[in-house]
C-alpha angles and dihedrals in degrees: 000000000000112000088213100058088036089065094040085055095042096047095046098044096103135032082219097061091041087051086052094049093042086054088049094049102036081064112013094184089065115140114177146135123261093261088045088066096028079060089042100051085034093242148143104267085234091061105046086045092059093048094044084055101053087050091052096047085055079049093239092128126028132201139248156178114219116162086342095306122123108228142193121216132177117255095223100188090041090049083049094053097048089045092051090043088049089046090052099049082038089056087040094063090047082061085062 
């Protein structure tokens, strides 16, 4: 199966995750705890922490410890990669 349409499927396989993505990339420099984008995208902290896992283990937000917080940040390189690799299998099916 195409990469491409596997991480389309998998980004876009929650509102929650798309809410998550559109606050990143709203402001890419975004650094904040769990509860401070659960708050954000108005969410269960569950939830959002699912979500924000799924999006660390395709590498899309990383971890961190700053002053003894856990917090999330956008790996903006990474981001970059699986949205050129969306926008080529999304090219690929206008060839057909």
């Amino acid at each position: 199966m195409d990469t491409g349409r596997l991480l389309l499927q998998r980004i876009l396989s929650s509102q929650a995750k798309a809410e998550i993505l559109f606050l990143f990339h709203r402001s890419p420099d975004l650094i904040d705890t769990l509860e401070g984008i659960a708050e954000k995208i108005g969410r269960d902290t569950n939830e959002t922490l699912k979500e924000i896992e799924d999006l660390e283990n395709l590498g899309i937000l990383n971890r961190l410890r700053r002053d003894n917080a856990r917090v999330f940040i956008l790996d903006r390189y990474r981001d970059r990669e699986i949205l050129s690799t969306i926008a080529r299998y999304i090219r690929n099916l206008q060839d057909y």
